[in-house]
Z-matrix of the N, CA and C atoms (Angstrom, degrees):
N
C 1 1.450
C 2 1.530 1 108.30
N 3 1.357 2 119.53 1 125.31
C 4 1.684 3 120.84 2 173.18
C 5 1.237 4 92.03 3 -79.64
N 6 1.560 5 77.84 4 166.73
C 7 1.579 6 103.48 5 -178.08
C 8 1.503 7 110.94 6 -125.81
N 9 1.499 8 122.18 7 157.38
C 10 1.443 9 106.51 8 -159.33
C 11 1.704 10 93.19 9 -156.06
N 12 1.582 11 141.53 10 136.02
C 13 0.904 12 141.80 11 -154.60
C 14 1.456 13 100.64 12 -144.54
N 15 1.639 14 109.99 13 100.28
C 16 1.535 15 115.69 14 -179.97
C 17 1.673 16 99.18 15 -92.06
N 18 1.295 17 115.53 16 146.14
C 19 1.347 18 140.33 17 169.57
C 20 1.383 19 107.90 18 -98.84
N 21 1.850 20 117.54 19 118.15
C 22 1.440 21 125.45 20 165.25
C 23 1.377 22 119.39 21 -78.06
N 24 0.788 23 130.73 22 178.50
C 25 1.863 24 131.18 23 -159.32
C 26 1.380 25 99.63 24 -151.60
N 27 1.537 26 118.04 25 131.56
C 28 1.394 27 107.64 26 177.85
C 29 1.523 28 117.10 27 -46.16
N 30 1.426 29 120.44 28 -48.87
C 31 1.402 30 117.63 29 169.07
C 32 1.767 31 128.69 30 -63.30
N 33 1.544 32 97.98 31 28.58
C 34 1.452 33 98.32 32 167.17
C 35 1.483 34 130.97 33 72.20
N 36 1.438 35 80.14 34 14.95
C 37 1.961 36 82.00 35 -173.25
C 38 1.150 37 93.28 36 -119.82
N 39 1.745 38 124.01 37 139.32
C 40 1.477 39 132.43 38 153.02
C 41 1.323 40 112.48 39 -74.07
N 42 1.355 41 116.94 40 123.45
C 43 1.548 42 149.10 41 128.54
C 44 1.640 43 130.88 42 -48.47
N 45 1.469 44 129.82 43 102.77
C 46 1.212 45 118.84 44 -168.55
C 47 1.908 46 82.80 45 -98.83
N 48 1.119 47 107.83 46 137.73
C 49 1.252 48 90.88 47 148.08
C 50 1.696 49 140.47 48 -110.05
N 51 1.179 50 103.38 49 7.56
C 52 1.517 51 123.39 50 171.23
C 53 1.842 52 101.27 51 -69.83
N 54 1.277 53 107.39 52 -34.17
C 55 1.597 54 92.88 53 166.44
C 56 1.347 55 109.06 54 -117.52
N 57 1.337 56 120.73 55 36.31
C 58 1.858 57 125.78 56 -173.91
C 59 1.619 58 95.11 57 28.42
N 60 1.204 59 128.15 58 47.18
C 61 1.605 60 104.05 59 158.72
C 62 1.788 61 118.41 60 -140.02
N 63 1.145 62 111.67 61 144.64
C 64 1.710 63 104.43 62 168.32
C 65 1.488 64 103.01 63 -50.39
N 66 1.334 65 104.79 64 141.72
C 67 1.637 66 120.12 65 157.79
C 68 1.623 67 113.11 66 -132.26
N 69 1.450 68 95.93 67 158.42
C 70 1.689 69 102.66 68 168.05
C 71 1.747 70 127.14 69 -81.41
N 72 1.210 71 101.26 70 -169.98
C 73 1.415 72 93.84 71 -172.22
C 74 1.702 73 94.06 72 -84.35
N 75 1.202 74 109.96 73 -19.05
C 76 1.632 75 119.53 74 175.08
C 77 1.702 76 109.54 75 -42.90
N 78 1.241 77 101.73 76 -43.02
C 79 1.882 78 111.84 77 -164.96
C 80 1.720 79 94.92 78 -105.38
N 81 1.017 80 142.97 79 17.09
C 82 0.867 81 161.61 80 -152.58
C 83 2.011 82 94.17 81 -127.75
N 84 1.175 83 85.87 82 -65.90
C 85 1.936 84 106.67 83 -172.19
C 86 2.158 85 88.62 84 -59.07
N 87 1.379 86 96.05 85 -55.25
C 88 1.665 87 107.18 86 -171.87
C 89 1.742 88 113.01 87 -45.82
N 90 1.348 89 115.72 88 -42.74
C 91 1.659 90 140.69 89 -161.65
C 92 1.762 91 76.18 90 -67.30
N 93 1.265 92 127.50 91 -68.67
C 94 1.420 93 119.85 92 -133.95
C 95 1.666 94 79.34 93 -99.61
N 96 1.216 95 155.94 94 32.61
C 97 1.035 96 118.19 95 173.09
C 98 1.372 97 88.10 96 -116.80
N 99 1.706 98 124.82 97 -18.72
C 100 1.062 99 134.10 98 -150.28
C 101 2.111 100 92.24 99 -90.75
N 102 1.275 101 112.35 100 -17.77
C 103 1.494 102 139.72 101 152.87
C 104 1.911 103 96.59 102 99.86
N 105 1.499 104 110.62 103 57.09
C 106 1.670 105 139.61 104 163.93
C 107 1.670 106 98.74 105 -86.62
N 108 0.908 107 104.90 106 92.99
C 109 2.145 108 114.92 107 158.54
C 110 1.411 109 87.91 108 -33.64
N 111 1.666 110 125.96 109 124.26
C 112 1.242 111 115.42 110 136.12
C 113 1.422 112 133.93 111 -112.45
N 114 1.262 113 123.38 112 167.42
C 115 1.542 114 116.79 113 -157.14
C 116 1.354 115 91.94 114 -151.61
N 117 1.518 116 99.19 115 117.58
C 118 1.734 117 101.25 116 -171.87
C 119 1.955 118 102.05 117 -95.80
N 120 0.824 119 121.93 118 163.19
C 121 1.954 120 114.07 119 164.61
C 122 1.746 121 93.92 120 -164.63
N 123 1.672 122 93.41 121 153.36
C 124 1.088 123 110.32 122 -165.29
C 125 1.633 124 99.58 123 -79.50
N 126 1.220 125 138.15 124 134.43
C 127 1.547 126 131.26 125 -178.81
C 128 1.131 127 116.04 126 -73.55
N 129 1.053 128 126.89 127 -0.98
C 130 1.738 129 123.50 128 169.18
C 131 1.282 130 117.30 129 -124.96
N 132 1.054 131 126.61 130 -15.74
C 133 1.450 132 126.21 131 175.09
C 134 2.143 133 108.93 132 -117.34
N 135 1.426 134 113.61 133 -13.88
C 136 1.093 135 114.66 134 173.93
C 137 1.767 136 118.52 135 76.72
N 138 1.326 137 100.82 136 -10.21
C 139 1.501 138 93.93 137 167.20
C 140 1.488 139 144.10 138 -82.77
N 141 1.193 140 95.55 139 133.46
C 142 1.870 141 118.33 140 -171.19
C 143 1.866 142 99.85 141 -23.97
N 144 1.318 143 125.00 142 95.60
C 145 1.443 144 109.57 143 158.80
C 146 1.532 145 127.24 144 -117.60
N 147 1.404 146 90.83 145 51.79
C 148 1.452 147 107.54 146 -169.21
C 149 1.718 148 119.31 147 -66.32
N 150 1.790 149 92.85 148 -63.07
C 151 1.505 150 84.49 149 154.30
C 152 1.336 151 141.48 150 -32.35
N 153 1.396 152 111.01 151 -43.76
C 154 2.250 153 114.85 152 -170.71
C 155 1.616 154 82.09 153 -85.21
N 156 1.476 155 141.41 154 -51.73
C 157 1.449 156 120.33 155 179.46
C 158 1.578 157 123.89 156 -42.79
N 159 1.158 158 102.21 157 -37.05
C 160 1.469 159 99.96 158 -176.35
C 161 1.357 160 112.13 159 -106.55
N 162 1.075 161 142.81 160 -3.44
C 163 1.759 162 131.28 161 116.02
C 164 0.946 163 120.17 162 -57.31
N 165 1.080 164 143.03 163 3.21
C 166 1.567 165 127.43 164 157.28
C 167 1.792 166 109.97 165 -75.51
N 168 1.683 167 95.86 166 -54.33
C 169 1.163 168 113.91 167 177.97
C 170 2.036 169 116.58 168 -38.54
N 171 1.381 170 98.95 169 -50.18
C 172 1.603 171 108.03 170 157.66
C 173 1.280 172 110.05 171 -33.14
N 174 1.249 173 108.32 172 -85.97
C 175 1.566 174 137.60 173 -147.78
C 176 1.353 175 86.58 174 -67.22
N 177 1.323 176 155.95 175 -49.08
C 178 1.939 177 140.82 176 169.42
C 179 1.540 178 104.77 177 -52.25
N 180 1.857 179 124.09 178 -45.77
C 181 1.315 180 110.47 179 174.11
C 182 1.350 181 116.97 180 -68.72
N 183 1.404 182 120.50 181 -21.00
C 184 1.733 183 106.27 182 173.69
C 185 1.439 184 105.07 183 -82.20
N 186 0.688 185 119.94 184 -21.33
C 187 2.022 186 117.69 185 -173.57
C 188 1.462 187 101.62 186 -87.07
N 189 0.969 188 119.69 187 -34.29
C 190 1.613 189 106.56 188 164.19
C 191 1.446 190 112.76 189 -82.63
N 192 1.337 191 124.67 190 17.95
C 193 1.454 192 116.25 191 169.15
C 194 1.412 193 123.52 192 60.63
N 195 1.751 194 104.45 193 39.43
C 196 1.556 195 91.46 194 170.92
C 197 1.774 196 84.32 195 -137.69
N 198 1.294 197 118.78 196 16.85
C 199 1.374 198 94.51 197 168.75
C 200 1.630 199 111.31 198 -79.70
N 201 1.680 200 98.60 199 -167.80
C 202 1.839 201 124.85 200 -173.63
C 203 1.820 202 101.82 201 -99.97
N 204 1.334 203 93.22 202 -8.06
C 205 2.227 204 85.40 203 -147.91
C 206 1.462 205 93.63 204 -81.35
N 207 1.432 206 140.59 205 68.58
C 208 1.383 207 135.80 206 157.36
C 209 1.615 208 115.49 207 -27.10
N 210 1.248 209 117.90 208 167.96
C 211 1.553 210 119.03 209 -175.84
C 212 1.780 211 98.72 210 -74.40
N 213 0.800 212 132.36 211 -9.02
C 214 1.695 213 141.42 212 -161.48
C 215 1.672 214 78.83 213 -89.15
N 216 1.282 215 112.21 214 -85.56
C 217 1.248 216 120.08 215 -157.43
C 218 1.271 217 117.02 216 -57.23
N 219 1.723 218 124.08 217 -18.52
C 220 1.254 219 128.00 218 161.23
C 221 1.760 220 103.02 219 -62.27
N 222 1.378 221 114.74 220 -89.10
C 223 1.343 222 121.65 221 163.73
C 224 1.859 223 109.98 222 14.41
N 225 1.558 224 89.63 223 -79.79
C 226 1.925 225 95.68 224 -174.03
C 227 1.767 226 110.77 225 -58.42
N 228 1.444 227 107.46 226 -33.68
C 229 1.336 228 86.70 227 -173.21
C 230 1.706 229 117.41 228 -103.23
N 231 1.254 230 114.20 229 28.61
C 232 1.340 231 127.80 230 160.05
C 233 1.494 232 100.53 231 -99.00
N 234 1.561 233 120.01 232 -32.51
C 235 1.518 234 100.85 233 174.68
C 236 1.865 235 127.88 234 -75.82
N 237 1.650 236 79.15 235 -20.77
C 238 1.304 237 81.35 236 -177.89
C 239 1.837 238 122.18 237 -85.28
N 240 1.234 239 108.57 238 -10.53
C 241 1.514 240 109.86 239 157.75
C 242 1.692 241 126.91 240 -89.45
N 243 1.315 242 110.73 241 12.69
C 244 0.926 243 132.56 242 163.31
C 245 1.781 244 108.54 243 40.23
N 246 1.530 245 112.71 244 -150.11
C 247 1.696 246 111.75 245 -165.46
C 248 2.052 247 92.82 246 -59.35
């Protein structure tokens, strides 16, 4: 599995630089489905924001209506991470 390390920009845009270009969270969704490790970091401070990248990435596939995460399955897994 490659590995691939997008850079965030204070103005909110990902930077790959393995292809020097901005991408969306669209190609973002594409990298990992295509099974590319991604690894988001903030470009000025360097911290890991991989996790909030790839919930975002969710949260555009459920709002365009092709995700799985029904309100049920939201529900359980807010209970299940508890306080």
């Amino acid at each position: 599995m490659s590995r691939r390390v997008i850079k965030r920009y204070p103005n909110r845009r990902l930077y790959d630089p393995y292809d020097s270009r901005y991408i969306t969270l669209k190609d973002v969704h594409r990298l990992v489905i295509k099974g590319v490790e991604v690894v988001c970091r903030d470009a000025h401070s360097n911290t890991d924001i991989t996790r909030s990248v790839l919930l975002q990435v969710l949260l555009d596939i459920e709002q365009r209506g092709k995700g799985h995460l029904n309100t049920q399955k939201l529900h359980r897994l807010i209970r299940a991470r508890g306080t």
